[in-house]
CHARMM-style PDB file with segment names, atoms N, HN, CA, C and O in Angstrom:
ATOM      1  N   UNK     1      21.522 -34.017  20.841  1.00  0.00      PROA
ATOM      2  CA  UNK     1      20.993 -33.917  19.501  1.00  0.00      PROA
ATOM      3  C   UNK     1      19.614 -33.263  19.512  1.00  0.00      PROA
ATOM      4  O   UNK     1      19.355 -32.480  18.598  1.00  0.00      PROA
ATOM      5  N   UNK     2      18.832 -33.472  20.324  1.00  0.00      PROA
ATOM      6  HN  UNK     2      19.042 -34.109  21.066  1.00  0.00      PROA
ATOM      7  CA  UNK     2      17.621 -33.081  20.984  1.00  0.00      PROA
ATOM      8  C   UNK     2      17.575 -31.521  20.706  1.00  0.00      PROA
ATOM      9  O   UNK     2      16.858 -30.956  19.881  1.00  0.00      PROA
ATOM     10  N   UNK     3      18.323 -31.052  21.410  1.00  0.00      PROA
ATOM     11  HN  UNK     3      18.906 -31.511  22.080  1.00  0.00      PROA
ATOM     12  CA  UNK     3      18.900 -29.490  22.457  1.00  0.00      PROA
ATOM     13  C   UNK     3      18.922 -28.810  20.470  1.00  0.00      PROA
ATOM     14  O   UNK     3      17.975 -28.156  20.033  1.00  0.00      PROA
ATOM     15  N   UNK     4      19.774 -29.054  19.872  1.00  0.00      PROA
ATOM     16  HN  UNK     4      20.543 -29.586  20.227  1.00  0.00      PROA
ATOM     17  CA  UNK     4      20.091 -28.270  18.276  1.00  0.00      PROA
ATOM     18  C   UNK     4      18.778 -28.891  17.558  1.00  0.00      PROA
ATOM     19  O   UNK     4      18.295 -28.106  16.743  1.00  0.00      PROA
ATOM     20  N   UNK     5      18.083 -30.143  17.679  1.00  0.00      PROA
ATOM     21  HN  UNK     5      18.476 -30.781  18.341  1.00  0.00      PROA
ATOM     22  CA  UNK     5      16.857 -29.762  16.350  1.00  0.00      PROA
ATOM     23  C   UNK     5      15.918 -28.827  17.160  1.00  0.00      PROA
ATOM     24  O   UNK     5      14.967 -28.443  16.480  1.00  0.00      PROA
ATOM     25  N   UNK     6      15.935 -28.317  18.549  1.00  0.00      PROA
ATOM     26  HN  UNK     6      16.707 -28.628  19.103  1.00  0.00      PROA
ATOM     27  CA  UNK     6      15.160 -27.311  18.773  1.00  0.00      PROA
ATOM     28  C   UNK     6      15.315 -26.210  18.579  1.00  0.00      PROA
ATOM     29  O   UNK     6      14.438 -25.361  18.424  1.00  0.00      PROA
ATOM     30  N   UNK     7      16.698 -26.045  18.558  1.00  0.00      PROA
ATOM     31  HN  UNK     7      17.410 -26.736  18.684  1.00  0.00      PROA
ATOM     32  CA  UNK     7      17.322 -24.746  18.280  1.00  0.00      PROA
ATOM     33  C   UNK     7      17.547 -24.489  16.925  1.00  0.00      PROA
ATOM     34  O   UNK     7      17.954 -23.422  16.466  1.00  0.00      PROA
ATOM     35  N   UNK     8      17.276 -25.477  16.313  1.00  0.00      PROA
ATOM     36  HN  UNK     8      16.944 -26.344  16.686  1.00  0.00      PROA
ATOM     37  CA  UNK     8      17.291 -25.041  14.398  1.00  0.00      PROA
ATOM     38  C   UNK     8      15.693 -25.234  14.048  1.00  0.00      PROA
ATOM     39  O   UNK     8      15.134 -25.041  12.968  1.00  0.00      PROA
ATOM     40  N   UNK     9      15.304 -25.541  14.917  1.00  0.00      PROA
ATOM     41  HN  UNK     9      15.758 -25.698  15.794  1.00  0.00      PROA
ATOM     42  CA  UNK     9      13.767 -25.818  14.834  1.00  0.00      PROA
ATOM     43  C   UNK     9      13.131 -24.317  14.860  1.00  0.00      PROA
ATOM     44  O   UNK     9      12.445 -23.869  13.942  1.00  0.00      PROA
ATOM     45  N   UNK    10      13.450 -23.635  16.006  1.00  0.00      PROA
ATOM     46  HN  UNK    10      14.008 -23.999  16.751  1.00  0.00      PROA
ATOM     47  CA  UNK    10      12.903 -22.135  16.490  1.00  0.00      PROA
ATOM     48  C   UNK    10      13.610 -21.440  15.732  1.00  0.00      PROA
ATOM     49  O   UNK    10      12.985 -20.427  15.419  1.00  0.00      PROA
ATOM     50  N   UNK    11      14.902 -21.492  15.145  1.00  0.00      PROA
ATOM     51  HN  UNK    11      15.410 -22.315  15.399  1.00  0.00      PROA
ATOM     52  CA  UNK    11      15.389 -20.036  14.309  1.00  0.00      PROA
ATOM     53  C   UNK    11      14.681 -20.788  13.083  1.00  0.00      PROA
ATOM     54  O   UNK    11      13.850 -19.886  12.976  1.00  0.00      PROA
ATOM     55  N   UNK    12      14.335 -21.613  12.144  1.00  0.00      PROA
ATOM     56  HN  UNK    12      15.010 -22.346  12.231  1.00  0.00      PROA
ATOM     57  CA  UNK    12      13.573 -21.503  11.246  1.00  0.00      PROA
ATOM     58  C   UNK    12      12.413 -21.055  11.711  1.00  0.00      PROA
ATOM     59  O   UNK    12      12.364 -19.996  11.086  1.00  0.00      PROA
ATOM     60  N   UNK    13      11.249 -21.087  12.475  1.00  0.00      PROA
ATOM     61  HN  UNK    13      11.289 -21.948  12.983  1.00  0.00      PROA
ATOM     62  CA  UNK    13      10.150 -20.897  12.747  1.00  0.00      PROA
ATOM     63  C   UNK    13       9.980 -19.335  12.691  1.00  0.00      PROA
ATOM     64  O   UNK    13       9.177 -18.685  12.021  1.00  0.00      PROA
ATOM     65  N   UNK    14      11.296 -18.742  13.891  1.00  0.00      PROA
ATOM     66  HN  UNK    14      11.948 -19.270  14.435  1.00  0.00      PROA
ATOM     67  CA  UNK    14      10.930 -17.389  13.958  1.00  0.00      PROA
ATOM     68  C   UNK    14      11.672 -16.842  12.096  1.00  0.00      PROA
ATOM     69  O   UNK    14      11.309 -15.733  11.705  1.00  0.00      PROA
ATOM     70  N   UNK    15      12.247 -17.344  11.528  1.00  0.00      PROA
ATOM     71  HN  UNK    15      12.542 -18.245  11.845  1.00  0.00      PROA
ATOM     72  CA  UNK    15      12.642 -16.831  10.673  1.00  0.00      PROA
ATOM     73  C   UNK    15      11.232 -16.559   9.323  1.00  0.00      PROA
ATOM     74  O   UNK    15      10.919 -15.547   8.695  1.00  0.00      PROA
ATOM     75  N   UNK    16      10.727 -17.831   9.314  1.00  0.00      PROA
ATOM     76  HN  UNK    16      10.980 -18.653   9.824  1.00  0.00      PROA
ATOM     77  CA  UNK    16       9.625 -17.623   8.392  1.00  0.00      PROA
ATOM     78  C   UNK    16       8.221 -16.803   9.110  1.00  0.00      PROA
ATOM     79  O   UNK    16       7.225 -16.546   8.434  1.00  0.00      PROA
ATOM     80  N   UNK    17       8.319 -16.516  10.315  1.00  0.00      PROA
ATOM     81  HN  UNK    17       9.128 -16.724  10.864  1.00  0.00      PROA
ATOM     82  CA  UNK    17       7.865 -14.994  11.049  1.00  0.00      PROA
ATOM     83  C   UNK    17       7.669 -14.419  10.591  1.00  0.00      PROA
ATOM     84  O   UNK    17       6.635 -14.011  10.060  1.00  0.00      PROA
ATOM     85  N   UNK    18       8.811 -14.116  10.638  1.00  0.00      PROA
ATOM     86  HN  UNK    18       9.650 -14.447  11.069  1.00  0.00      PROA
ATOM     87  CA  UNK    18       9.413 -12.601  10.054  1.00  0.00      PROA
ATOM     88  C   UNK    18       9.331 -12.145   8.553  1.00  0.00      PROA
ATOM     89  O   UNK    18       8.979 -11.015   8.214  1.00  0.00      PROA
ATOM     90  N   UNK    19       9.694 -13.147   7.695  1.00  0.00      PROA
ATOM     91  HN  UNK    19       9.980 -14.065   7.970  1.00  0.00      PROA
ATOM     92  CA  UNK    19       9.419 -13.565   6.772  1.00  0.00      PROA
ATOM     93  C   UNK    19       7.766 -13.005   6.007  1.00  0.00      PROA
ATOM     94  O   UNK    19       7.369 -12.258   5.113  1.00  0.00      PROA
ATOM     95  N   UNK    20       7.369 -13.680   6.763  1.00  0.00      PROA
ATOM     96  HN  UNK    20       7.692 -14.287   7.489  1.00  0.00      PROA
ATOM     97  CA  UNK    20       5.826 -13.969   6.422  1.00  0.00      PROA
ATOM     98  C   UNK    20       4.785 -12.820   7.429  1.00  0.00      PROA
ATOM     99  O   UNK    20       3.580 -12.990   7.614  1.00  0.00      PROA
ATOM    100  N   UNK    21       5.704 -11.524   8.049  1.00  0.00      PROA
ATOM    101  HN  UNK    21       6.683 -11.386   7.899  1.00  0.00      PROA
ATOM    102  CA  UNK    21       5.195 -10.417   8.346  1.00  0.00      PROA
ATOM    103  C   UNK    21       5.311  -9.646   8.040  1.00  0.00      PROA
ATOM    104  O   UNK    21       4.678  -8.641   8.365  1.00  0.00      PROA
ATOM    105  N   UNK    22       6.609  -9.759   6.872  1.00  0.00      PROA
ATOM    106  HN  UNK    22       7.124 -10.574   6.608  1.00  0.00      PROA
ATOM    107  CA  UNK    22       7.141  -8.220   6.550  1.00  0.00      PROA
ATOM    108  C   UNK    22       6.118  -8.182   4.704  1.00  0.00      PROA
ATOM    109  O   UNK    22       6.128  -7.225   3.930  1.00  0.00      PROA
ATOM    110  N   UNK    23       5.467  -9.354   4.517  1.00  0.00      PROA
ATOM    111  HN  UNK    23       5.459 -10.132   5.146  1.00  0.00      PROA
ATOM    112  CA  UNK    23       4.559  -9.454   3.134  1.00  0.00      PROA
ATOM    113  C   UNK    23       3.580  -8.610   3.614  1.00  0.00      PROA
ATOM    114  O   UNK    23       3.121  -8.148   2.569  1.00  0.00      PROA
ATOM    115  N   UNK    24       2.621  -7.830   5.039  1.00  0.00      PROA
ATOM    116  HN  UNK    24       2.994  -8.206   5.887  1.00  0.00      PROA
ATOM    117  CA  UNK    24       1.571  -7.500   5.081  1.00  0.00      PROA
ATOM    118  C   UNK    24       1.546  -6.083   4.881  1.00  0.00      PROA
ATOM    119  O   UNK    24       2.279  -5.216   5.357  1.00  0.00      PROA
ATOM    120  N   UNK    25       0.160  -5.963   3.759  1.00  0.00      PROA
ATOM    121  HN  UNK    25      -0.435  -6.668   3.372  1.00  0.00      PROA
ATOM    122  CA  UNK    25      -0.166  -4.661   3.662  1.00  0.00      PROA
ATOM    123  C   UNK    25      -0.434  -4.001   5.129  1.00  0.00      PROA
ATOM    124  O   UNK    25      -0.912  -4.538   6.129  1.00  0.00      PROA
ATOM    125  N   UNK    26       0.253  -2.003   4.845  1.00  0.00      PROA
ATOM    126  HN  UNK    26       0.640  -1.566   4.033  1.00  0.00      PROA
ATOM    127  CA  UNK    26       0.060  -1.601   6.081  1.00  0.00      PROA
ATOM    128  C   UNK    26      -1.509  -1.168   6.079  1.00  0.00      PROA
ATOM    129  O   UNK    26      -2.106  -1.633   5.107  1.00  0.00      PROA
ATOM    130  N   UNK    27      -2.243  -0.446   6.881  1.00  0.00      PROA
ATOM    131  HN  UNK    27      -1.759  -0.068   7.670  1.00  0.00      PROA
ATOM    132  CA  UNK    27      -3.663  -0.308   6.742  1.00  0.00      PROA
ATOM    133  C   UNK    27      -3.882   1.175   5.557  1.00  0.00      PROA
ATOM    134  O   UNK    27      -4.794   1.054   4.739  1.00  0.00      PROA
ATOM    135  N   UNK    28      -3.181   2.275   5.528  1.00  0.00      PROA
ATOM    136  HN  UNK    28      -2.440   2.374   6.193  1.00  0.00      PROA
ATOM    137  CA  UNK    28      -3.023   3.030   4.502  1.00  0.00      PROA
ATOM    138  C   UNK    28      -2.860   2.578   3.417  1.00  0.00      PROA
ATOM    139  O   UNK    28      -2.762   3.474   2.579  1.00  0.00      PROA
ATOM    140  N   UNK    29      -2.739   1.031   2.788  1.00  0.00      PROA
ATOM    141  HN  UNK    29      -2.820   0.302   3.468  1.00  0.00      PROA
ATOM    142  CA  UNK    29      -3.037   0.891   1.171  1.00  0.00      PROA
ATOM    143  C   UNK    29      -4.630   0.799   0.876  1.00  0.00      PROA
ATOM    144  O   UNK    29      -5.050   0.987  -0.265  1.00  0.00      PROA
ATOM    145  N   UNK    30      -5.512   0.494   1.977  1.00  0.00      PROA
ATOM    146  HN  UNK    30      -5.171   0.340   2.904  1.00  0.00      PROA
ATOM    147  CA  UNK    30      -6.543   1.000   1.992  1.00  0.00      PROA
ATOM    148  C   UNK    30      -6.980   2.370   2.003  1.00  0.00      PROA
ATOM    149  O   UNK    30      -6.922   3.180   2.929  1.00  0.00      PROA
ATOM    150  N   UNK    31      -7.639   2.575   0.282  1.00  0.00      PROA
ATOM    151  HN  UNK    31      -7.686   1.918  -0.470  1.00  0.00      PROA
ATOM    152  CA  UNK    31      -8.182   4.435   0.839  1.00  0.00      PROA
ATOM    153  C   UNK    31      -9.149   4.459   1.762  1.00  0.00      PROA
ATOM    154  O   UNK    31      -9.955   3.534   1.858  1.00  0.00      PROA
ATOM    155  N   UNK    32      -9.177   5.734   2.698  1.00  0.00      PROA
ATOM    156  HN  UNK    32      -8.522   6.486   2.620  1.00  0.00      PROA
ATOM    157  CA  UNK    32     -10.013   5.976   3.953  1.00  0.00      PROA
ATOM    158  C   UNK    32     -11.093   7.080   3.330  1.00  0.00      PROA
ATOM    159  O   UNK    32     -10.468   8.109   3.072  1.00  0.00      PROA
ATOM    160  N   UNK    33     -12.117   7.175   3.094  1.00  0.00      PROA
ATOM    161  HN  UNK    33     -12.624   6.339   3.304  1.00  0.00      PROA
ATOM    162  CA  UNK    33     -12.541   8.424   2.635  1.00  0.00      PROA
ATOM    163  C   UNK    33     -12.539   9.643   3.372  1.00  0.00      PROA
ATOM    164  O   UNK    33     -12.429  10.753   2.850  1.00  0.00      PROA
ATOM    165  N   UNK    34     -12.702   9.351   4.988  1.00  0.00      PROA
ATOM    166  HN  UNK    34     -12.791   8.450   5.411  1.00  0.00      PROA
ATOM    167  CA  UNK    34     -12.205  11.069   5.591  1.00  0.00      PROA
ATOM    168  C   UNK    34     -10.751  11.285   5.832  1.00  0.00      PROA
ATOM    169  O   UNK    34     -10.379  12.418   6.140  1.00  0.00      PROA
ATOM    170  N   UNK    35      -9.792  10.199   5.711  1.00  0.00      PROA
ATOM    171  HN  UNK    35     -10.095   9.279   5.461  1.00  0.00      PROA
ATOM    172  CA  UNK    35      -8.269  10.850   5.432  1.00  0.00      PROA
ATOM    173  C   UNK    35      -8.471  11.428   4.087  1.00  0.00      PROA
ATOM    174  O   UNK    35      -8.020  12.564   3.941  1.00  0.00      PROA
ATOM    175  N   UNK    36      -9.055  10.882   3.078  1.00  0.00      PROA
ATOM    176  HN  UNK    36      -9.421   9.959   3.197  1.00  0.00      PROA
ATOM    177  CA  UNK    36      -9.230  12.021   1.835  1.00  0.00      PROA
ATOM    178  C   UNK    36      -9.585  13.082   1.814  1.00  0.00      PROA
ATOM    179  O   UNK    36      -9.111  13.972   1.109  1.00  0.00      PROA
ATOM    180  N   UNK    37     -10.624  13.197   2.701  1.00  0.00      PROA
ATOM    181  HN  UNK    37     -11.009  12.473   3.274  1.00  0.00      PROA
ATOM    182  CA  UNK    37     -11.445  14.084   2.533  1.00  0.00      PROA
ATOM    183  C   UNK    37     -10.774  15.164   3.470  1.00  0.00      PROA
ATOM    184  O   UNK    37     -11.509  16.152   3.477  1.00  0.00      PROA
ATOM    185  N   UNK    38      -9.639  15.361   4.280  1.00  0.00      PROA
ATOM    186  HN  UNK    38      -9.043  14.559   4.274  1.00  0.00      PROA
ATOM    187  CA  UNK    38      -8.631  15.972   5.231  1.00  0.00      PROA
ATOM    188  C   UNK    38      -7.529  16.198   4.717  1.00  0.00      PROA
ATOM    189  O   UNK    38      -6.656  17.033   4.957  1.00  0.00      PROA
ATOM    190  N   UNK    39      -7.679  14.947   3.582  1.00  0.00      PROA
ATOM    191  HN  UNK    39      -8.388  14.268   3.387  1.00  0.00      PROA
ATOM    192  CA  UNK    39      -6.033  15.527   2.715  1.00  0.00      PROA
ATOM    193  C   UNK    39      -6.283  16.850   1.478  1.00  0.00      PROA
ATOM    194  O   UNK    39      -5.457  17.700   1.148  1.00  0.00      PROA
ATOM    195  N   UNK    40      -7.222  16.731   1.135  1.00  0.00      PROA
ATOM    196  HN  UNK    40      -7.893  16.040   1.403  1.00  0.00      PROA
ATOM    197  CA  UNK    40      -8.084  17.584   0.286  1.00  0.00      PROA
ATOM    198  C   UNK    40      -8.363  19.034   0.991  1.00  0.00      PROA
ATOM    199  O   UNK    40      -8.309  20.046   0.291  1.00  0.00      PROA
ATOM    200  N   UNK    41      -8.628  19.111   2.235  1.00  0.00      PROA
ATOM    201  HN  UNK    41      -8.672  18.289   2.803  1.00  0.00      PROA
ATOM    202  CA  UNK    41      -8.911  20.181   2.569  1.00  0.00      PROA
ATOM    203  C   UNK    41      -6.993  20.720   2.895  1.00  0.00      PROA
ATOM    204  O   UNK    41      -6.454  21.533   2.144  1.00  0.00      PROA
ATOM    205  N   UNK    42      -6.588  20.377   3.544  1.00  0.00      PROA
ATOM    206  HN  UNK    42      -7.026  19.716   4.154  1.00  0.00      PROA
ATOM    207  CA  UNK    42      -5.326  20.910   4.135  1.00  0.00      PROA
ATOM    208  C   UNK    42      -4.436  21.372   2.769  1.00  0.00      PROA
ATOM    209  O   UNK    42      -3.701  22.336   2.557  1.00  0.00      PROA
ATOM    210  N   UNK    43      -4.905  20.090   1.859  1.00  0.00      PROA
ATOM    211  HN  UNK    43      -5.502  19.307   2.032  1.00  0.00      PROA
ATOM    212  CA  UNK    43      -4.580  21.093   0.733  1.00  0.00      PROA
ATOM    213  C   UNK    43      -4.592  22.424  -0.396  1.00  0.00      PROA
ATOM    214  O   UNK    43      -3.876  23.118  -1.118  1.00  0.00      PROA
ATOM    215  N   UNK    44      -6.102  22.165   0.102  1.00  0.00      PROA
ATOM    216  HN  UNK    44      -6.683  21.601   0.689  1.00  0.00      PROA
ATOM    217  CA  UNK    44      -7.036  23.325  -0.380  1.00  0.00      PROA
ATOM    218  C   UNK    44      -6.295  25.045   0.472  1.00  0.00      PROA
ATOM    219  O   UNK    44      -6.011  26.151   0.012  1.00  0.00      PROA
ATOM    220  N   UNK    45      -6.239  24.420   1.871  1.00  0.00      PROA
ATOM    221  HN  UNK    45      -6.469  23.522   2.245  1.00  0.00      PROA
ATOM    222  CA  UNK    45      -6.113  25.303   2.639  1.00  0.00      PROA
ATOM    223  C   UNK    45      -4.183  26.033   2.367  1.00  0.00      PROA
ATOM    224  O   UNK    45      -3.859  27.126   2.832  1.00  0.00      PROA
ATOM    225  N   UNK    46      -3.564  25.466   1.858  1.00  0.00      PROA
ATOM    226  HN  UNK    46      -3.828  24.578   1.480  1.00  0.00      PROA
ATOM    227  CA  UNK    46      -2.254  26.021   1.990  1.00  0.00      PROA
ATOM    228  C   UNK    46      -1.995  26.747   0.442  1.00  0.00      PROA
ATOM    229  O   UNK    46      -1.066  27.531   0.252  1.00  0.00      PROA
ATOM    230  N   UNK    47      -3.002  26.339  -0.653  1.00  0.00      PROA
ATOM    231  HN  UNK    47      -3.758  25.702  -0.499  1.00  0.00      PROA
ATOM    232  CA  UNK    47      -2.949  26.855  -1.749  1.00  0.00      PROA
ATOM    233  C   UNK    47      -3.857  28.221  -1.953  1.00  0.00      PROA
ATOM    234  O   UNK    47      -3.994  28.889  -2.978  1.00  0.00      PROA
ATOM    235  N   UNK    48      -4.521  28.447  -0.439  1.00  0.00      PROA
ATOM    236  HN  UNK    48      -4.410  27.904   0.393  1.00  0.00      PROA
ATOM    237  CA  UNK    48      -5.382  29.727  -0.305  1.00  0.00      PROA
ATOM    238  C   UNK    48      -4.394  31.030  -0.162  1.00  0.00      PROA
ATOM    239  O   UNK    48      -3.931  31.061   0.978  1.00  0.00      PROA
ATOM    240  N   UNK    49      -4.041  31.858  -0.787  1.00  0.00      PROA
ATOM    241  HN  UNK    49      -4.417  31.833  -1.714  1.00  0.00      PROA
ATOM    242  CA  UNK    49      -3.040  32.736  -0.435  1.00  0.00      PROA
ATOM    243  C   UNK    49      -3.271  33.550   1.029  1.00  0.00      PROA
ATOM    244  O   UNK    49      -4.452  33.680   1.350  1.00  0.00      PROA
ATOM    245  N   UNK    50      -2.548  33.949   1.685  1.00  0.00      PROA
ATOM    246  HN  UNK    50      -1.589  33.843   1.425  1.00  0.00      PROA
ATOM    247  CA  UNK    50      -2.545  34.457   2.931  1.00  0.00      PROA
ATOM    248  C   UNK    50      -3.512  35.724   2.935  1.00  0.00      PROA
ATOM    249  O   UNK    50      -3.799  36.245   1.857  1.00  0.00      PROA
ATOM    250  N   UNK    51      -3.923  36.133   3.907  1.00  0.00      PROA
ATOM    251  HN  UNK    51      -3.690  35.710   4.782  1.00  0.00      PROA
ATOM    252  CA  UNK    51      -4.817  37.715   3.916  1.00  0.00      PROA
ATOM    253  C   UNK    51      -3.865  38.268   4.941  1.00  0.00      PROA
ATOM    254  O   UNK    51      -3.535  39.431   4.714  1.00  0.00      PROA
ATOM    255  N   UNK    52      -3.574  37.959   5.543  1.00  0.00      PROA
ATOM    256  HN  UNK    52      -3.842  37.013   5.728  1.00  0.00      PROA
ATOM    257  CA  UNK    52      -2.957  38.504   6.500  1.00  0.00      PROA
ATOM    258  C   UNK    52      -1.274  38.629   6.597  1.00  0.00      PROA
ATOM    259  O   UNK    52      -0.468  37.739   6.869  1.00  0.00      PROA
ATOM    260  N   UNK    53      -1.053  39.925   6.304  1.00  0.00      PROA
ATOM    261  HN  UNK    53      -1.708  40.648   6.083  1.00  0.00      PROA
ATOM    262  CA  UNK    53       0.819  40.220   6.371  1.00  0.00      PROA
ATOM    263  C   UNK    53       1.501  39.298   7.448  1.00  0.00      PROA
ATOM    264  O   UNK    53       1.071  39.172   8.595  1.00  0.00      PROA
ATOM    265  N   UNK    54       2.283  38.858   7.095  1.00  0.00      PROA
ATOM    266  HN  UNK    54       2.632  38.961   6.163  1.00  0.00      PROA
ATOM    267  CA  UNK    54       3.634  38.242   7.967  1.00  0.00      PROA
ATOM    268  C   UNK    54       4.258  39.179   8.887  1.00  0.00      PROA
ATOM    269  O   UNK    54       5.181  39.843   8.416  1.00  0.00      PROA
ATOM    270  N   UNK    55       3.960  39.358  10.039  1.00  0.00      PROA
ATOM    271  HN  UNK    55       3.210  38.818  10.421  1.00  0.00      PROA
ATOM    272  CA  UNK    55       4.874  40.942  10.942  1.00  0.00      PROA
ATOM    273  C   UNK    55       6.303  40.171  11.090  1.00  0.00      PROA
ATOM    274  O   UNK    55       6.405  39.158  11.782  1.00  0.00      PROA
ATOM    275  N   UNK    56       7.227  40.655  10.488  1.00  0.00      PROA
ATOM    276  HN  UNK    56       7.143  41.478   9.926  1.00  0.00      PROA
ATOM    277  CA  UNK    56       8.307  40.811  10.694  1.00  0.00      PROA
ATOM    278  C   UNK    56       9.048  40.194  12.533  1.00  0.00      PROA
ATOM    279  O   UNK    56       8.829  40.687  13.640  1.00  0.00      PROA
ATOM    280  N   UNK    57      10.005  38.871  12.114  1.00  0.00      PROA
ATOM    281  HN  UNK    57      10.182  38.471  11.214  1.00  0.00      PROA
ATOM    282  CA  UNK    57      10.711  38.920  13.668  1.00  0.00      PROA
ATOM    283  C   UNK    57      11.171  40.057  14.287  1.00  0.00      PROA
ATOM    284  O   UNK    57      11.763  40.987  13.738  1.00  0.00      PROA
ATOM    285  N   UNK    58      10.736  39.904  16.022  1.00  0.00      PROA
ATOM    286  HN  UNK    58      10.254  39.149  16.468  1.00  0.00      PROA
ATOM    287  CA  UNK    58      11.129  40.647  16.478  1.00  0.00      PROA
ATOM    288  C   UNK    58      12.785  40.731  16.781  1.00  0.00      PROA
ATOM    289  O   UNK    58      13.223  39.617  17.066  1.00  0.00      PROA
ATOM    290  N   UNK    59      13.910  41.900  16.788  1.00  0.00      PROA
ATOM    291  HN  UNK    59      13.554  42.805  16.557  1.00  0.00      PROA
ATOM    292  CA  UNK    59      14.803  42.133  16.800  1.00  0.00      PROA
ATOM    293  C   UNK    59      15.074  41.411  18.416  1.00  0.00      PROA
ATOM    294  O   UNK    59      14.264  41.535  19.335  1.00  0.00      PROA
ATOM    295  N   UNK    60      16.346  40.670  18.519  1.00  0.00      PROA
ATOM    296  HN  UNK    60      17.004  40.570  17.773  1.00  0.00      PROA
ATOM    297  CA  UNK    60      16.830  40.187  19.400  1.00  0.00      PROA
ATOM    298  C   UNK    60      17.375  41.422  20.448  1.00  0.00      PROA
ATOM    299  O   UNK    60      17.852  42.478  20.031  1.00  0.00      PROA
ATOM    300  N   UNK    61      17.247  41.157  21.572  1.00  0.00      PROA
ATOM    301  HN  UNK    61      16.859  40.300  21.911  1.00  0.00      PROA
ATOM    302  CA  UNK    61      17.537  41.536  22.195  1.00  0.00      PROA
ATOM    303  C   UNK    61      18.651  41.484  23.675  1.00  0.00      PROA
ATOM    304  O   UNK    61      18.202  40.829  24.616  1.00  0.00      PROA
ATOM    305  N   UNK    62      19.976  42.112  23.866  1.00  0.00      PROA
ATOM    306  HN  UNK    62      20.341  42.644  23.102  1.00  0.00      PROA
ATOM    307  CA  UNK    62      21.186  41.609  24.078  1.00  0.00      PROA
ATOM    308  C   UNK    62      21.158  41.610  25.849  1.00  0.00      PROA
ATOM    309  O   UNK    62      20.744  42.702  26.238  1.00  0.00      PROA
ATOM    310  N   UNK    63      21.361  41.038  26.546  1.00  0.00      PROA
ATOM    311  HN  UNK    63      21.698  40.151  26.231  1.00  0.00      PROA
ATOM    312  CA  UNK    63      20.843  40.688  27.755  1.00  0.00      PROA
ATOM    313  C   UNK    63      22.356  41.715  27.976  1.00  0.00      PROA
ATOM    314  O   UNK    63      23.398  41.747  27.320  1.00  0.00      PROA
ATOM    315  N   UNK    64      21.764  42.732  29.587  1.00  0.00      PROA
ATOM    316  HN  UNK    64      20.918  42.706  30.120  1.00  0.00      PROA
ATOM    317  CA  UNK    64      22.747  43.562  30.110  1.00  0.00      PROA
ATOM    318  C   UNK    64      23.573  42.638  31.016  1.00  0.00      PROA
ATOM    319  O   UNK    64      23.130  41.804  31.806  1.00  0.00      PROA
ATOM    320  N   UNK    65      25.122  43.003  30.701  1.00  0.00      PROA
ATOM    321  HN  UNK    65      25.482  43.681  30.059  1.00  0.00      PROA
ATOM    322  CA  UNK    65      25.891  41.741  31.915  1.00  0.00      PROA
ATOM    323  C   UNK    65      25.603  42.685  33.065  1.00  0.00      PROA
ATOM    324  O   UNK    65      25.041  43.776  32.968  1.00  0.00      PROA
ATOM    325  N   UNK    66      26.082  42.094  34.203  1.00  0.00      PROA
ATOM    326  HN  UNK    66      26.538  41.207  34.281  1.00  0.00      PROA
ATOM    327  CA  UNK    66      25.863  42.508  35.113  1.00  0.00      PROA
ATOM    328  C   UNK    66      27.450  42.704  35.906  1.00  0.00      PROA
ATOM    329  O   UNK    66      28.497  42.059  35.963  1.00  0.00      PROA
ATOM    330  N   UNK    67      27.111  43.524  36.256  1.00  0.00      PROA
ATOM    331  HN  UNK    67      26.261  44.048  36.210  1.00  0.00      PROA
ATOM    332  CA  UNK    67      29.160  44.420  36.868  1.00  0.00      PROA
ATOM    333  C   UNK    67      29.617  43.167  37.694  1.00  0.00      PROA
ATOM    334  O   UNK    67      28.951  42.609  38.566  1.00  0.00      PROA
ATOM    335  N   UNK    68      30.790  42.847  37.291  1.00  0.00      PROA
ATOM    336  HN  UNK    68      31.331  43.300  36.583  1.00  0.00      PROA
ATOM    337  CA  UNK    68      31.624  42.075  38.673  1.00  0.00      PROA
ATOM    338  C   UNK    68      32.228  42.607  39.753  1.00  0.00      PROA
ATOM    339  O   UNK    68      33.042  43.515  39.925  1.00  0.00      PROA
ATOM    340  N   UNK    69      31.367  41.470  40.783  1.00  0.00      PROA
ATOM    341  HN  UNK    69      30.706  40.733  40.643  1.00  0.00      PROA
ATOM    342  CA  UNK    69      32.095  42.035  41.981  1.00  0.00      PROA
ATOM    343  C   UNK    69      33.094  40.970  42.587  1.00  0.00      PROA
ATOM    344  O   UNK    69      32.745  39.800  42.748  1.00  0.00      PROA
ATOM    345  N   UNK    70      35.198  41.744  43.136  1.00  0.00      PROA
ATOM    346  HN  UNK    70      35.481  42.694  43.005  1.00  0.00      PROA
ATOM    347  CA  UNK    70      35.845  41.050  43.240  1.00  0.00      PROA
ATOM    348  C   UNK    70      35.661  40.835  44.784  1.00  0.00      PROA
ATOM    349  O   UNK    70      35.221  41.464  45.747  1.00  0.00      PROA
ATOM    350  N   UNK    71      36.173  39.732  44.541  1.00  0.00      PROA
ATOM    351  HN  UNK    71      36.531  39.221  43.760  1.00  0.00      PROA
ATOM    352  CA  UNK    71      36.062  38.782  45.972  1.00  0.00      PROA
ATOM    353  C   UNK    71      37.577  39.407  46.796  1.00  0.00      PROA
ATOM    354  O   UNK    71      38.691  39.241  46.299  1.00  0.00      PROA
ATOM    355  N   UNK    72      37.358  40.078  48.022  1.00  0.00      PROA
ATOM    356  HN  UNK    72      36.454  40.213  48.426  1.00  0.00      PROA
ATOM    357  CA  UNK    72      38.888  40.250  48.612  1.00  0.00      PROA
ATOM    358  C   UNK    72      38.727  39.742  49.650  1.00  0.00      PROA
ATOM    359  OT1 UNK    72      39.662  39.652  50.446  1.00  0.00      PROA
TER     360      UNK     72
END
C-alpha cells in the first residue's frame, strides 16, 4: 500500500510541475530596448532599396563524362 501512495504521490507532484511551468512568462514578454533598437534597424535596413544590381546566376555547367574503358 506504501509502494502506490508513492507512486500516486510522485505522478501528482510531477504533474502539478508541469502544470505550474508551462504558466511562466518566456523572457521576450519583457521589452528589451536594444532587441528594439536591432529590430528597428534590420528593419529600416531591408526597406532601403538596393543600389546595387542583382548579377544574374551563373549558367550551370555540364560536367564532361569521361570515355569508358572495357575491361577484357
Amino acid at each position: 500500500m506504501r509502494r502506490i501512495a508513492t507512486a500516486v504521490w510522485s505522478v501528482v507532484t510531477l504533474t502539478l510541475g508541469s502544470v505550474a511551468a508551462s504558466h511562466a512568462a518566456p523572457p521576450t514578454v519583457v521589452p528589451s530596448p536594444g532587441y528594439d533598437a536591432r529590430l528597428q534597424e534590420s528593419r529600416a535596413a531591408s526597406r532601403a532599396p538596393a543600389l546595387d544590381p542583382i548579377a544574374p546566376a551563373p549558367k550551370r555547367v555540364v560536367p564532361h563524362r569521361a570515355k569508358r574503358t572495357h575491361l577484357r
